[in-house]
MIVOLUM-985638 format. One record per residue (C-alpha): x negated, y negated, z; residue in one letter; residue number from 1. Coordinates in steps of 0.05 Angstrom, whole numbers. Example, Ala and Ser with C-alpha at 12.3 -4.5 7.8 and 13.67 -1.06 7.14 Angstrom:
((-246, 90, 156), A, 1),
((-273, 21, 143), S, 2),
***
This chain:
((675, -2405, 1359), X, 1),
((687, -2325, 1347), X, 2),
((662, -2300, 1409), X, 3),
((646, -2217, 1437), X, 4),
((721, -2204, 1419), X, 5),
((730, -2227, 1347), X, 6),
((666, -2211, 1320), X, 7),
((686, -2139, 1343), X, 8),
((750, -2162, 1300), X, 9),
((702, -2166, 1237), X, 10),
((664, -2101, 1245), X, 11),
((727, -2067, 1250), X, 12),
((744, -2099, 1179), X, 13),
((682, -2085, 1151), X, 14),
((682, -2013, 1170), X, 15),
((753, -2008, 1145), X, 16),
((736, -2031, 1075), X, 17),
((665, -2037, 1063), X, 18),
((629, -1973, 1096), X, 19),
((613, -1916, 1055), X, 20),
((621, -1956, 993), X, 21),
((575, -1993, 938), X, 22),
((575, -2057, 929), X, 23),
((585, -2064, 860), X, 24),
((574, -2143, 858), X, 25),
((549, -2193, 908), X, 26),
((558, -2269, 882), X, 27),
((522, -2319, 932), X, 28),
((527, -2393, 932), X, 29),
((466, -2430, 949), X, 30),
((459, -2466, 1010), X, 31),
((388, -2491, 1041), X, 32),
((427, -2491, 1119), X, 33),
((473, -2433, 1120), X, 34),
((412, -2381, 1088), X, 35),
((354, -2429, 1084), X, 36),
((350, -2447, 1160), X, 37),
((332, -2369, 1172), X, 38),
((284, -2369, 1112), X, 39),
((333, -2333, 1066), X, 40),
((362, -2360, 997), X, 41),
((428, -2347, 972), X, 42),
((388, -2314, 915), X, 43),
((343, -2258, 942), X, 44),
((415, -2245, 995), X, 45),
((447, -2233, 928), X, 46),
((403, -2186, 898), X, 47),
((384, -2150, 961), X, 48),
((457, -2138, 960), X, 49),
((476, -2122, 891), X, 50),
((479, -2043, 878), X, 51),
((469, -2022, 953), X, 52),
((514, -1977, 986), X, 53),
((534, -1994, 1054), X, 54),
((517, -1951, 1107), X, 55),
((540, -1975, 1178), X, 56),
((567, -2047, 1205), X, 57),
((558, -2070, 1285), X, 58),
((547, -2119, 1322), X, 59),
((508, -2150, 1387), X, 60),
((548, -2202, 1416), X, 61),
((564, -2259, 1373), X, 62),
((521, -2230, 1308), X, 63),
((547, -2172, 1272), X, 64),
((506, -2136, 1213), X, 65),
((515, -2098, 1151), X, 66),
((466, -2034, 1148), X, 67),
((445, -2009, 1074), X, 68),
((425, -1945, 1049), X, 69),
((353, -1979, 1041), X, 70),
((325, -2049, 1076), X, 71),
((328, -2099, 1081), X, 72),
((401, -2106, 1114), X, 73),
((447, -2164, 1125), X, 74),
((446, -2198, 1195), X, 75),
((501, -2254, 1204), X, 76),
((531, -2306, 1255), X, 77),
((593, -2345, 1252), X, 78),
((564, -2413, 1282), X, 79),
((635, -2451, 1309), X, 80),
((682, -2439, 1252), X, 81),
((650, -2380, 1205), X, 82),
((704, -2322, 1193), X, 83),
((705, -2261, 1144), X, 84),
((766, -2250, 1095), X, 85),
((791, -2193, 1063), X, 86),
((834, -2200, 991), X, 87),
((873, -2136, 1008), X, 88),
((888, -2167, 1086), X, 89),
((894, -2214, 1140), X, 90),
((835, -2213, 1183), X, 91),
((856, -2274, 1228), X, 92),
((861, -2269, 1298), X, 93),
((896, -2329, 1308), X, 94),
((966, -2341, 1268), X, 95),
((961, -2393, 1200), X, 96),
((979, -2458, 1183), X, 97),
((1050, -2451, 1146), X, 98),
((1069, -2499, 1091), X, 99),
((1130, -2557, 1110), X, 100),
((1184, -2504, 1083), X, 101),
((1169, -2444, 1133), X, 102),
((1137, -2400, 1080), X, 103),
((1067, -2392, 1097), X, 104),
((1012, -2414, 1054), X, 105),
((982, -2370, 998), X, 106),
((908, -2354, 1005), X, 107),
((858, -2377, 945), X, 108),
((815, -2323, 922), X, 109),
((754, -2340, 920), X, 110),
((772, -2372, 985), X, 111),
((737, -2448, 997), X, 112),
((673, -2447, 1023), X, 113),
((656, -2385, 1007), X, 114),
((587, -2369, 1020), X, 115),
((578, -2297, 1001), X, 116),
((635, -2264, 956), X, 117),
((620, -2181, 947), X, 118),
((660, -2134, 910), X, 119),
((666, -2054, 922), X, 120),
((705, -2020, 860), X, 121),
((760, -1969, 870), X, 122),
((735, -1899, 874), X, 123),
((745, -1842, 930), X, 124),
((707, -1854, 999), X, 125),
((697, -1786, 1027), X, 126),
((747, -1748, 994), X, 127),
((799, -1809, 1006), X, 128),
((811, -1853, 940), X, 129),
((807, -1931, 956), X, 130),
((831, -1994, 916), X, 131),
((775, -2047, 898), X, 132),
((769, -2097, 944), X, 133),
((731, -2163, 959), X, 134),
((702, -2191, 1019), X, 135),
((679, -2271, 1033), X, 136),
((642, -2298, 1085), X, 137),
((669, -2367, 1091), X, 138),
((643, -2428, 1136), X, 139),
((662, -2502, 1124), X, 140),
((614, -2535, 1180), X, 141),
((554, -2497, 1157), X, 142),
((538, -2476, 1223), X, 143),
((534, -2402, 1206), X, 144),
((469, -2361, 1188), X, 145),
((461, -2312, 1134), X, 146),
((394, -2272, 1137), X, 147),
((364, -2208, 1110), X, 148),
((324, -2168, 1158), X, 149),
((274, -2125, 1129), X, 150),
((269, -2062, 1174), X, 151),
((294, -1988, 1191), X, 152),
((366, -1985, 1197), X, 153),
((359, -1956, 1264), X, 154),
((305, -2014, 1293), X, 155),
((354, -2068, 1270), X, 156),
((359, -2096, 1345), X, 157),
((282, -2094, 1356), X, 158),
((283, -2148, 1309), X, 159),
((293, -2221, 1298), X, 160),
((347, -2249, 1322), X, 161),
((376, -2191, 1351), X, 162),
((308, -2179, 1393), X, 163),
((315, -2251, 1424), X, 164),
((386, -2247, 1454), X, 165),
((414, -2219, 1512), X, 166),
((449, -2143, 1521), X, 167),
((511, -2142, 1496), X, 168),
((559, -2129, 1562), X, 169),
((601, -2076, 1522), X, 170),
((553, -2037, 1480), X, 171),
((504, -2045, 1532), X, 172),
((549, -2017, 1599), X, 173),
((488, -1985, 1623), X, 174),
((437, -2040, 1623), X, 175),
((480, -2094, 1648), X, 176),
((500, -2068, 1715), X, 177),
((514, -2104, 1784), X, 178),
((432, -2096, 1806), X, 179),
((414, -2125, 1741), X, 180),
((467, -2181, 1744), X, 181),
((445, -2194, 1814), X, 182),
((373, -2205, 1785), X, 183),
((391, -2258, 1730), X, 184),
((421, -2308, 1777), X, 185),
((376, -2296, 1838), X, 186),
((319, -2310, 1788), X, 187),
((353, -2380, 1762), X, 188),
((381, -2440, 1796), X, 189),
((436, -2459, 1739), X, 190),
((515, -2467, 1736), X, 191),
((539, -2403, 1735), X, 192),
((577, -2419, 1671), X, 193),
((519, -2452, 1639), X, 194),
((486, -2383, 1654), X, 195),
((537, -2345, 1624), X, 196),
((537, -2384, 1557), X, 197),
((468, -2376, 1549), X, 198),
((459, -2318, 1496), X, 199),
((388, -2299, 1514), X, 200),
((419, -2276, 1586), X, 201),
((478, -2238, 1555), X, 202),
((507, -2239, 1480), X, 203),
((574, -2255, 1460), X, 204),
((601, -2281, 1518), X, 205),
((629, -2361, 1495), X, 206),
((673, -2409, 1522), X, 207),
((736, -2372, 1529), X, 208),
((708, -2310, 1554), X, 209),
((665, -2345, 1615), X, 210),
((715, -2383, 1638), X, 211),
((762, -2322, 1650), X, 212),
((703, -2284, 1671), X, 213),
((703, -2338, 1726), X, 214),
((767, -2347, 1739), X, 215),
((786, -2267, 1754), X, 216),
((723, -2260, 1796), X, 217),
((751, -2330, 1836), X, 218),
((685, -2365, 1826), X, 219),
((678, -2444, 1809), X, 220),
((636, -2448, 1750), X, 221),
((606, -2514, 1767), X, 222),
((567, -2463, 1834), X, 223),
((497, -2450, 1827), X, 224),
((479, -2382, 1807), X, 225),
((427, -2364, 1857), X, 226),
((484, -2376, 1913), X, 227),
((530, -2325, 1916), X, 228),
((538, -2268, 1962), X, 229),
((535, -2191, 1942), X, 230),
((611, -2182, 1942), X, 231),
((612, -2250, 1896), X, 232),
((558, -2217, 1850), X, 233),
((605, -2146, 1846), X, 234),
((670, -2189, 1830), X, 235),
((634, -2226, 1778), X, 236),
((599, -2160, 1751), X, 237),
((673, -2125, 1748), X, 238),
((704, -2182, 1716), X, 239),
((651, -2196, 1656), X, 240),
((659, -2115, 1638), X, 241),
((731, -2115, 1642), X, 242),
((742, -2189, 1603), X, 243),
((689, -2167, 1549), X, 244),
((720, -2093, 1538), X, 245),
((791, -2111, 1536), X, 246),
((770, -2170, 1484), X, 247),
((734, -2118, 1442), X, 248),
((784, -2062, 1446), X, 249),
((851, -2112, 1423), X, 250),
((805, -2145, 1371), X, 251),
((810, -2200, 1401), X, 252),
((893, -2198, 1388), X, 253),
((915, -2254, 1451), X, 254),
((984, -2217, 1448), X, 255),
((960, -2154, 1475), X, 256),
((923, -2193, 1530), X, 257),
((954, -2190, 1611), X, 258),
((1004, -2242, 1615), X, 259),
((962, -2269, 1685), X, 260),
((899, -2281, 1644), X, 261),
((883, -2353, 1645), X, 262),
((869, -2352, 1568), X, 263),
((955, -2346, 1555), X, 264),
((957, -2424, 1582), X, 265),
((893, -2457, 1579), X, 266),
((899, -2493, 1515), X, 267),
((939, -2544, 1530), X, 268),
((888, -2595, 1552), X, 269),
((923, -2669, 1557), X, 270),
((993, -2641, 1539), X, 271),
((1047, -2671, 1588), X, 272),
((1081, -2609, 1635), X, 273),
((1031, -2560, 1616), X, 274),
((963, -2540, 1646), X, 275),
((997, -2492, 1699), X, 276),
((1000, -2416, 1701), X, 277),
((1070, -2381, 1717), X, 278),
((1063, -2386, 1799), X, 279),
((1053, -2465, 1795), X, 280),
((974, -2462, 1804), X, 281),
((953, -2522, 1764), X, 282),
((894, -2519, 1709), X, 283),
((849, -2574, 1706), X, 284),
((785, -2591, 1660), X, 285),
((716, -2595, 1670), X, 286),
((644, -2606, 1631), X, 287),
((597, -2555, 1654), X, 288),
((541, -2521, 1604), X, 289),
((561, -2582, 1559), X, 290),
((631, -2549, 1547), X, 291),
((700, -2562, 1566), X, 292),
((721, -2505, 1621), X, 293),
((783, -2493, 1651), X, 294),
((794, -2475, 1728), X, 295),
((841, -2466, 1772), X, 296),
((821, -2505, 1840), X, 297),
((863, -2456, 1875), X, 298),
((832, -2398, 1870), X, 299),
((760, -2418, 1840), X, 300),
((738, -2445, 1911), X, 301),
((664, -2476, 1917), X, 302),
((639, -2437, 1962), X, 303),
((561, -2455, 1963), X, 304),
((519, -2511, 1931), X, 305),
((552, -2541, 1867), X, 306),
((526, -2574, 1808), X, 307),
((575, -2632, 1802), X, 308),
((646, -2644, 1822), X, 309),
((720, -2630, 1805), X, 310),
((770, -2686, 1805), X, 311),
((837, -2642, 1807), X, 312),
((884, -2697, 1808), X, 313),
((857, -2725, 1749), X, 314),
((836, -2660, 1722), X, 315),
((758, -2681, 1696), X, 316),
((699, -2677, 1730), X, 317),
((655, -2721, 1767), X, 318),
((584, -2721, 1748), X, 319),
((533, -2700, 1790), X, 320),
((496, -2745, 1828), X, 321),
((428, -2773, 1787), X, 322),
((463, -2741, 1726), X, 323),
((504, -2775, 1674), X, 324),
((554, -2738, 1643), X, 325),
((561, -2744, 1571), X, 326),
((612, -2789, 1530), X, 327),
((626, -2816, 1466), X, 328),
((585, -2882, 1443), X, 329),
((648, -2930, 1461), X, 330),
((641, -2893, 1533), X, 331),
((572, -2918, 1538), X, 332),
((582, -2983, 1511), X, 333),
((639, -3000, 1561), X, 334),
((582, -2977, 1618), X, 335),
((535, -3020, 1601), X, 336),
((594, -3076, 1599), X, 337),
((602, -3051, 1666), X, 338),
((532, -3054, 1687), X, 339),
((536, -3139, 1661), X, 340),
((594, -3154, 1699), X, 341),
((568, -3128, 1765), X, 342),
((506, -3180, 1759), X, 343),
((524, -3241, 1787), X, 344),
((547, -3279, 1733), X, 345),
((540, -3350, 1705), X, 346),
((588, -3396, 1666), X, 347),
((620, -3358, 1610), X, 348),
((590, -3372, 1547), X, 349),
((628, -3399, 1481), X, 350),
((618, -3362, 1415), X, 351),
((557, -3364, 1394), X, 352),
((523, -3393, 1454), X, 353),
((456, -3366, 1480), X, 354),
((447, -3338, 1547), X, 355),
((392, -3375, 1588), X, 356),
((357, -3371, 1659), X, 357),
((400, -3378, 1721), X, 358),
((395, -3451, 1751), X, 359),
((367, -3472, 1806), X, 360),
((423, -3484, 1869), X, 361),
((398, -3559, 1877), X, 362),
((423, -3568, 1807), X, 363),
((483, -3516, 1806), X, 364),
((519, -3564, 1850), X, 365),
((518, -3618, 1807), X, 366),
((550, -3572, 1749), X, 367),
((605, -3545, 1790), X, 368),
((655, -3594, 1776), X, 369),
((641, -3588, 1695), X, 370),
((681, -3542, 1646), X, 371),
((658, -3486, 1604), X, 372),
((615, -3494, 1543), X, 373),
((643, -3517, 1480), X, 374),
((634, -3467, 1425), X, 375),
((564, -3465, 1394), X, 376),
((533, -3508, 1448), X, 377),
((459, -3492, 1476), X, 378),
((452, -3484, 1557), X, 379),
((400, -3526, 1581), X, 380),
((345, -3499, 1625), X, 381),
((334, -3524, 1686), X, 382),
((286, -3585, 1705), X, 383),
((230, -3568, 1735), X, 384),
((217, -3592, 1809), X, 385),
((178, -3658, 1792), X, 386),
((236, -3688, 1760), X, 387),
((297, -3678, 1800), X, 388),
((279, -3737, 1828), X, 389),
((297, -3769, 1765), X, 390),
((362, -3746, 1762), X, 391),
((388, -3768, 1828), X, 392),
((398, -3843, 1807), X, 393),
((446, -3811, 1751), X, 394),
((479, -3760, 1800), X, 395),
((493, -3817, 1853), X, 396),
((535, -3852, 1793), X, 397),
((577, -3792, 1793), X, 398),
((664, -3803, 1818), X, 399),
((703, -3744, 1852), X, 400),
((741, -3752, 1784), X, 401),
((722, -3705, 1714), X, 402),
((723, -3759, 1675), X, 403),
((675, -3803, 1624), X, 404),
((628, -3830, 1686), X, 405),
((613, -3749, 1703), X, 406),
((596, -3736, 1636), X, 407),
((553, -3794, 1626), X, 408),
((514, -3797, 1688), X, 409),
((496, -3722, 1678), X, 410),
((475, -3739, 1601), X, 411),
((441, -3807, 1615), X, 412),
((491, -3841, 1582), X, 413),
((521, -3915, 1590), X, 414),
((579, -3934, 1552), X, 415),
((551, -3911, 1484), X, 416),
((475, -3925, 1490), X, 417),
((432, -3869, 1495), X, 418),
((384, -3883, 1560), X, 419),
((310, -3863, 1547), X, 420),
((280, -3862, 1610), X, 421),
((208, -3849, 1583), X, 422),
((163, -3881, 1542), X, 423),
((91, -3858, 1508), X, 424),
((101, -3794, 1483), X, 425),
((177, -3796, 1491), X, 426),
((184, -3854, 1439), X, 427),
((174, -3812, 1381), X, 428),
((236, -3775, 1402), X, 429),
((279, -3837, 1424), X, 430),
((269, -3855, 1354), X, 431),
((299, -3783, 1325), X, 432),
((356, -3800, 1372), X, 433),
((414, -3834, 1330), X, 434),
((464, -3878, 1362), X, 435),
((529, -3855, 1391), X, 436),
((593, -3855, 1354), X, 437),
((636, -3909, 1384), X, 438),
((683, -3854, 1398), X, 439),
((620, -3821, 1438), X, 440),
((669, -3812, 1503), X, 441),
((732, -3784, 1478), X, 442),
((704, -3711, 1494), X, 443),
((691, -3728, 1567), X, 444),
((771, -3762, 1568), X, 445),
((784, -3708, 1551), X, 446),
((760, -3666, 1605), X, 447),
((789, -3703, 1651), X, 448),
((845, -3674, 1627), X, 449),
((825, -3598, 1638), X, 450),
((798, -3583, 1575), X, 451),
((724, -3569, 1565), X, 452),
((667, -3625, 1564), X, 453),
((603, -3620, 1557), X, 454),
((558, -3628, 1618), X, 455),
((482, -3626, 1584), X, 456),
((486, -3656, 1519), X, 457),
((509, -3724, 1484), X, 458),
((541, -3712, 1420), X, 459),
((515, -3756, 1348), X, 460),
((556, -3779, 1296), X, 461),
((536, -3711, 1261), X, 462),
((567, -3668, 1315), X, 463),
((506, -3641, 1345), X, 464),
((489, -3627, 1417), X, 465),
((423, -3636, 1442), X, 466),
((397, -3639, 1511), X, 467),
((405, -3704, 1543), X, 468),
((329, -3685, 1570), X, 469),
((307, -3672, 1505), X, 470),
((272, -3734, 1490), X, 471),
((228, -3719, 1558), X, 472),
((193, -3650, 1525), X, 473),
((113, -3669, 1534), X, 474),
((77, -3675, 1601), X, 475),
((58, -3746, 1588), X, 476),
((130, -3767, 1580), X, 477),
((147, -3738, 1645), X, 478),
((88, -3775, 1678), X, 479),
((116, -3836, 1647), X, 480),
((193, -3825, 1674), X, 481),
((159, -3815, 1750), X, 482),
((123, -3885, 1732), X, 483),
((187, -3928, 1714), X, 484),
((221, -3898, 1768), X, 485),
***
């Protein structure tokens, strides 16, 4: 995102070519998010344009504005990737994208994603004669805001938005001085960085900027900002004047920046080798304010209460405690595998397969010796109390071995008959069940073997499982089986 440094960039263009001089066409492309959000259309910023000779062009931290020789004027912000360009010049501040053969890439005119596209004519510009030019505001995420602001050129900052942010630490030297710095963090309990990047405390100061702020004043940025110490509080006042003015007076140009500022070597997050200034000190990541910082654990020591951690092996932080730290969906979706595996778990389940109650221990013994559920297959609930009784005639049956007599005994099962231990209620249901396939007991051979049987369910000639207690589902037929028994 353009930040204090090359929004001062822009002015500077925009004084360059545009001030003093008529704007002898203004061609806007609609868009209900870039001029809409502000309650501007691309329409009424066109016409308020057309005809109007510009007068002046500023800025207050990260919004910059065109004055006219009559209201209302033009008040802009870049959002993350907005820019201004200039057919006659380059305006980047950053070098561009060359094509495979080393030549670098012509610029379209109009240039994509144009939102605004004004033209001044040649003509002399006190007493010096200028070429025509054009000027585009371009932004591809939408994020930037186009508005007009209806008002006296020279009340332009008593207004909305300009009203709502912060001073801006260069043009505003003699507000933003170490008592009033010492005010906004005594008065909030915030990471310092977080505090920083907030625009109604101070405007123009983003990413980039705060964390060498930080890192020249030795402060961790992860520290609350009602902890530090007067000296701490002078340091950081020194170091946000200096940063900001230096950015503003290079335009932003990184070349002409002190080869020990930690922007030269902080973009190389994840790179193998890199991440370390000239004298060794390593440079490791961070989220704080909901942006990635960079620090150097060497010299930005915690030195009071912190908001959260730094791993500097590992280079990321450690949320706080009681806080998560955001991550991408397939973050959280491995957490709350996590948070599943750390219950304690019962038999894996085949595809398809439902999950069901935990089982009583009385019963969990007899299904320890059993494999895993065949694919599709229904757990069975437990039994309730009254009929384990009922089931300990079948579980004496049971051999150390896996084998066919396991199987059957725990299904009620002899040698290919189904046994219906119930009668009343329960005959309906022994009449449902059909008779086993005379190769009924080839699945529990085969567990014998080490491959899976099932434990809780006979299998029909049509393939289907079903509870060997299913035939036992009313209360009457229960009162029955304690009867025979």
């Amino acid at each position: 995102m353009p930040e204090i440094g090359e929004v001062a960039r822009v002015v500077h263009y925009l004084r360059k070519h545009l001030v003093g001089r008529t704007i002898a066409s203004c061609t806007a492309t609609a868009d209900d998010i870039v001029y809409g959000k502000v309650g501007t259309t691309a329409e009424a910023f066109q016409n308020a344009l057309t005809g109007r000779t510009v007068t002046g062009a500023d800025q207050q931290g990260k919004y910059f504005y065109m004055t006219l020789d009559r209201p209302p004027h033009a008040v802009m912000h870049f959002g993350m990737t907005g820019w201004m360009k200039f057919d006659s010049e380059d305006t980047h501040y950053y070098k561009q994208a060359k094509a495979k053969d080393g030549k670098e890439v012509e610029e379209e005119w109009p240039p994509k994603y144009a939102k605004f596209v004004v033209r001044c004519e040649e003509g002399s510009v006190g007493g010096e004669e200028r070429e025509a030019v054009e000027a585009a505001f371009v932004d591809a995420r939408r994020l930037a805001r186009i508005r007009l602001v209806d008002c006296p050129e020279a009340e332009i900052r008593q207004h909305s938005p300009l009203k709502e942010n912060g001073p801006d630490p260069v043009r505003d030297k003699d507000v933003v001085t170490v008592e009033w710095l010492s005010q906004l963090l005594g008065r909030k309990r915030v990471p310092v960085k977080a505090l920083l990047l907030d625009q109604a405390n101070l405007s123009g100061v983003g990413n980039w900027v705060a964390d060498e702020v930080l890192y020249q004043a030795r402060i961790h940025p992860e520290q609350y900002s009602n902890t530090f110490n007067t000296s701490q509080i002078k340091d950081l006042h020194d170091a946000l004047i200096g940063v900001c003015t230096l950015a503003v007076e290079t335009l932003a140009d990184s070349k002409q920046f002190p080869d020990t500022w930690l922007m030269k070597y902080r973009w190389d997050k994840g790179k193998k080798d890199a991440n370390v200034l000239p004298n060794g000190d390593k440079i490791v990541h961070l989220k704080v304010g909901g942006r990635t910082s960079a620090i150097v654990p060497s010299v930005q020591k915690k030195t009071a209460e912190v908001a959260g951690d730094v791993d500097e092996e590992g280079g990321e932080a450690k949320p706080a405690k009681g806080r998560k730290r955001k991550s991408k969906a397939a973050e959280d979706d491995e957490a709350d595998e996590e948070e599943v595996d750390a219950k304690p778990p019962a038999a894996k389940k085949g595809r398809g397969s439902k999950k069901v109650k935990a089982e009583p221990e009385e019963e969990e013994i007899d299904q320890k010796p059993t494999a895993k559920q065949g694919r599709g297959s229904k757990k069975a609930k437990a039994e309730p109390e009254e009929e384990k009784e009922d089931a300990k005639p079948a579980a004496e049956k049971k051999s150390s071995g896996r084998g066919k007599k396991q199987a059957a005994a725990a299904n009620g099962v002899k040698d290919g008959d189904v046994e219906v231990q119930t009668n009343g209620g329960a005959e309906a249901a022994e009449d449902n069940v059909t008779e086993l396939d005379e190769d009924a007991s080839k699945p529990a051979n085969k567990a014998s073997k080490g491959k899976k049987a099932a434990t809780t369910t006979t299998t029909t000639k049509k393939g289907a499982a079903k509870p060997a207690a299913a035939a036992a589902t009313s209360n009457g037929a229960r009162r029955s089986a304690r009867t025979r028994v």
